[in-house]
C-alpha positions as CSV (number, residue, x, y, z in Angstrom):
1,X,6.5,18.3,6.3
2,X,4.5,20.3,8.6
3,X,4.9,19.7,12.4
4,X,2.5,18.8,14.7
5,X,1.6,18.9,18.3
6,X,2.7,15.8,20.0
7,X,-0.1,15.6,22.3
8,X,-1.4,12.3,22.3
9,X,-5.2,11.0,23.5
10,X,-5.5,9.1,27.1
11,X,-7.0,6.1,25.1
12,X,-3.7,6.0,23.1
13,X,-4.9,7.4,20.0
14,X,-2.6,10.0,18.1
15,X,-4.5,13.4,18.3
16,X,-2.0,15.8,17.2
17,X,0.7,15.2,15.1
18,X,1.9,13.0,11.9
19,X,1.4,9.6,12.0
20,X,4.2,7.2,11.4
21,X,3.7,4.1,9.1
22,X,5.6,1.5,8.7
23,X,5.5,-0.2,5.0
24,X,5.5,-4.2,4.4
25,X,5.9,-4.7,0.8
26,X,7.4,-7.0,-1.6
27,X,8.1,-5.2,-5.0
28,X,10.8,-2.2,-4.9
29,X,9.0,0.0,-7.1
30,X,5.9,-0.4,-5.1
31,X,7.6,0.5,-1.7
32,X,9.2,3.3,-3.9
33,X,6.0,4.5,-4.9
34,X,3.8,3.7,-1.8
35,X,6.4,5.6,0.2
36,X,6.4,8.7,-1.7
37,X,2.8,8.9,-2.5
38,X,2.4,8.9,1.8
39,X,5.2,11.5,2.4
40,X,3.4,14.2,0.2
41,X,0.8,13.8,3.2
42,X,1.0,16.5,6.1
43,X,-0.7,13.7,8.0
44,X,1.9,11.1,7.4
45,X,5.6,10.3,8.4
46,X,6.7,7.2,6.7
47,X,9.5,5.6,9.1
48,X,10.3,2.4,7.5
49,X,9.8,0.6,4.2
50,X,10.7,-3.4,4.6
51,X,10.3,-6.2,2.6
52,X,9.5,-9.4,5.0
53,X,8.2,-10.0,8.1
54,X,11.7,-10.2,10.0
55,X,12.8,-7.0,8.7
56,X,9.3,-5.4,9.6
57,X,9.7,-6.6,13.1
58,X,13.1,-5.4,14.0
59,X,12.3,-2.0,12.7
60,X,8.6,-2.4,14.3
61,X,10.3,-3.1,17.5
62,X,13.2,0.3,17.3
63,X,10.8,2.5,15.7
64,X,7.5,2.1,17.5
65,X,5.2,2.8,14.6
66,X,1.8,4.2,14.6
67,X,0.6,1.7,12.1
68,X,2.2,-0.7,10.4
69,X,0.8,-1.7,6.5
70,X,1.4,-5.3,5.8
71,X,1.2,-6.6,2.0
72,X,-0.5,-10.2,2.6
73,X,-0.2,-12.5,0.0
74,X,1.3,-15.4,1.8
75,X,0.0,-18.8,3.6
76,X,-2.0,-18.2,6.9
77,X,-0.2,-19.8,8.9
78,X,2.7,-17.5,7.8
79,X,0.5,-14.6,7.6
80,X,-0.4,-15.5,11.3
81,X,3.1,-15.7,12.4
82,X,4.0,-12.2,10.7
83,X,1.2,-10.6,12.6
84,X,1.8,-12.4,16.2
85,X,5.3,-11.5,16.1
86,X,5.2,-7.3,14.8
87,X,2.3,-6.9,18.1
88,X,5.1,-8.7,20.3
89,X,7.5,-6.2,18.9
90,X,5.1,-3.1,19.0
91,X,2.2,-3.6,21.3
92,X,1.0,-0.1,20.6
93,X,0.9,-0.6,16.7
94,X,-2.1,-0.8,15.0
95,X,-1.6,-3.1,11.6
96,X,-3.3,-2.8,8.5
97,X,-3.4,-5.5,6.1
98,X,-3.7,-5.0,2.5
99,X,-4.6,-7.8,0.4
100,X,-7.3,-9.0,-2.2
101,X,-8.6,-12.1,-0.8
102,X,-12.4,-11.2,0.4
103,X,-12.4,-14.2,2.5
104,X,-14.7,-13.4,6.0
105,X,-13.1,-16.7,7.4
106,X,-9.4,-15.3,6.2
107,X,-10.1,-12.1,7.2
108,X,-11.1,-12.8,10.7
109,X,-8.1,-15.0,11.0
110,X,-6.0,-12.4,10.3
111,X,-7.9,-9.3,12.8
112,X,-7.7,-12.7,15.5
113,X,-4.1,-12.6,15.0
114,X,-3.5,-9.2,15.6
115,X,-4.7,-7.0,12.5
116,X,-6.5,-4.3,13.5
117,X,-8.1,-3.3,10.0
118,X,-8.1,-5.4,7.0
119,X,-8.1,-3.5,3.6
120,X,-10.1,-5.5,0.7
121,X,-11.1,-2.8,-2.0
122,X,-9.6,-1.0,-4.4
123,X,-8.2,2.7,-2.8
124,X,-7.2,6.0,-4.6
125,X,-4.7,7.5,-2.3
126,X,-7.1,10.1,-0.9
127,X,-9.2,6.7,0.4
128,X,-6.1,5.5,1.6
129,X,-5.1,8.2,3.9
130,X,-8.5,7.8,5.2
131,X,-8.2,4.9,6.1
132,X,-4.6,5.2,7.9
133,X,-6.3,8.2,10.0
134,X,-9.4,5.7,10.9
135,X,-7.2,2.7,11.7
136,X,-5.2,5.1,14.2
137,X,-7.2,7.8,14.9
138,X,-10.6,6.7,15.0
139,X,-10.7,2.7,15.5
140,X,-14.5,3.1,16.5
141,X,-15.5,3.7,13.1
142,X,-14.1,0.6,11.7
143,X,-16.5,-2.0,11.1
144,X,-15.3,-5.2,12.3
145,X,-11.9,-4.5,11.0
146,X,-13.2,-4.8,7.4
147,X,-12.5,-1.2,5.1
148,X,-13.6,-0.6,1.8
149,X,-14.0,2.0,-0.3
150,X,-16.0,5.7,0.5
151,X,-19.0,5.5,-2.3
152,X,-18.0,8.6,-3.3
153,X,-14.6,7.3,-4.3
154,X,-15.7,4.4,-6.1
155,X,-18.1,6.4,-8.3
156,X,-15.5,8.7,-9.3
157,X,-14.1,7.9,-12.7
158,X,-10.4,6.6,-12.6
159,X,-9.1,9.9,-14.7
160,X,-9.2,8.0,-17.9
161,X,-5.8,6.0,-18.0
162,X,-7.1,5.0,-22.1
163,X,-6.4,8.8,-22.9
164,X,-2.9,8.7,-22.6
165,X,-2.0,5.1,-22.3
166,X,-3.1,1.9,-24.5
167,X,-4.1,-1.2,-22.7
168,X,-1.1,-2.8,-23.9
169,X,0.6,0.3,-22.3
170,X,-0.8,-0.3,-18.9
171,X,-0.7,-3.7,-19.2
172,X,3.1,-3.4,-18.9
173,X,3.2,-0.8,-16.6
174,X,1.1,-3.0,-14.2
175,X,3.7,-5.0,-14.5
176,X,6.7,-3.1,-14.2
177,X,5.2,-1.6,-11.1
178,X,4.5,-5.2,-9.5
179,X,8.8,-5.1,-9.3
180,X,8.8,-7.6,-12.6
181,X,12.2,-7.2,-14.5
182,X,11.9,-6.5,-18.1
183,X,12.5,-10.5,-19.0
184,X,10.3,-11.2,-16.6
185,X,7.3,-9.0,-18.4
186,X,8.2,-10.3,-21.6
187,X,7.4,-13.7,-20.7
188,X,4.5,-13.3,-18.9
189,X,3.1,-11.6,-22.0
190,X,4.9,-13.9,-24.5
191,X,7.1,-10.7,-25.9
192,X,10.4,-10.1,-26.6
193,X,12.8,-7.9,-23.9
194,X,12.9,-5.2,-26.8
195,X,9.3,-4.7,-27.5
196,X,9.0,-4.2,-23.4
197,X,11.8,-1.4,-23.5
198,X,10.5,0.2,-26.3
199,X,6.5,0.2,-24.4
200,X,8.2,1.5,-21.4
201,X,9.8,4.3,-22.9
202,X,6.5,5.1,-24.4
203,X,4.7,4.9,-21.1
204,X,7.5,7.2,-19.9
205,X,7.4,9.4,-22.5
206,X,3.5,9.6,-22.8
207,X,3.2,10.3,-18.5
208,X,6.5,12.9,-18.6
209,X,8.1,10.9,-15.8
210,X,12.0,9.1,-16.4
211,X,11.5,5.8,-14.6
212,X,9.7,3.3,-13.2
213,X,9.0,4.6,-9.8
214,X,7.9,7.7,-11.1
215,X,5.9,6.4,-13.7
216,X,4.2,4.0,-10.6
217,X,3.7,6.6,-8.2
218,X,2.0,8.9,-11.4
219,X,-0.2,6.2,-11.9
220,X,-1.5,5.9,-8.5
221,X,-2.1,9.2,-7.1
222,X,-4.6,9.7,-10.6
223,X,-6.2,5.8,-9.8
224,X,-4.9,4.3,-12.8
225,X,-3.6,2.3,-10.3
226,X,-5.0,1.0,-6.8
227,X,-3.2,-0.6,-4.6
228,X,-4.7,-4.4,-4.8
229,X,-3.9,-4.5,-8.3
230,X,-0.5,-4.8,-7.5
231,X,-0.6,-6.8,-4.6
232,X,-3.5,-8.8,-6.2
């Protein structure tokens, strides 16, 4: 990874070196993938990747993150609590939260309890970086916490998953990558355990990656996958 200057703005901004993330995220494979995707970025130095809250806050509180990105898929209440407690641990930290819900009420809830950006739209991974730099770098652009997608990235086609993959295909994949086990997919499609194996191996095969995290992190650097599918 490059290194950069470790000068740092008088209004506490980073100005001039990588900044370092800290990952909230449920599913393995999507920690996997989200981790890997950020570390291919000069601009990024991924220095944790937690499941929960608790976890996130002790590492929040020895590491000192930059920004912290917190999947948010859970009560308010809780979702409160998670947020109060990772600012008590690192007052510095921005947070990010990544979820689906496009709820102003929830979303202000969430920036009121210590979110300082709050990500609703689908993101390729060049939008994503994006927003990380705006988030630290450049808070005065956010507007009201709320990020969304560039235009430009959201007109851009998603590199034509249907070429390669059928929906079934993707269908599982989605799956896979959400950190369901093989049993797990086949019942939430009504399937049997050998008709998922023998889909993944074809995704695998048809993307010329050898497991699920690759396949996962393949599928989100070309769109096929954003980020709020997964979480969604």
């Amino acid at each position: 990874m490059t290194t950069y200057d470790e000068a740092t703005g008088r209004d506490g901004k980073v100005s001039g070196r990588a900044m370092r993330l800290l990952l909230v995220f449920h599913p393995p494979a999507l920690r996997g993938s989200l981790t890997a995707l950020l570390a291919s970025s000069v601009e990024v130095e991924v220095v944790g990747s937690v499941t929960d809250g608790p976890e996130a806050t002790a590492l929040a509180e020895e590491t000192q993150p930059d920004l912290v990105i917190v999947q948010v898929d859970m009560p308010l209440d809780q979702a409160r609590e998670t947020l109060t407690r990772l600012k008590a641990a690192s007052s510095k930290s921005r947070i990010l939260v990544a979820t689906n819900v496009e709820d102003p009420e929830y979303a202000r809830e969430l920036l009121d309890s210590g979110a300082d950006a709050y990500l609703i739209k689908s993101v390729h991974l060049d939008s994503l970086i994006g927003t990380i730099r705006d988030t630290v770098r450049n808070p005065d652009l956010l507007d009201n916490g709320t990020l969304g997608v560039p235009t430009e990235a959201a007109e851009n086609p998603q590199d034509g998953f249907s070429k390669v993959l059928s929906d079934r295909q993707m269908e599982v994949l989605l799956l896979a990558t959400r950190g369901l086990s093989n049993r797990q997919i086949a019942a939430s499609l009504n399937l049997s355990e050998a008709t998922i194996s023998r889909h993944l191996a074809n995704v695998y095969g048809r993307m010329d990656v050898s497991s699920r995290s690759e396949a996962a992190k393949t599928a989100m650097s070309k769109g096929w996958i954003s980020l709020p599918d997964i979480i969604g």
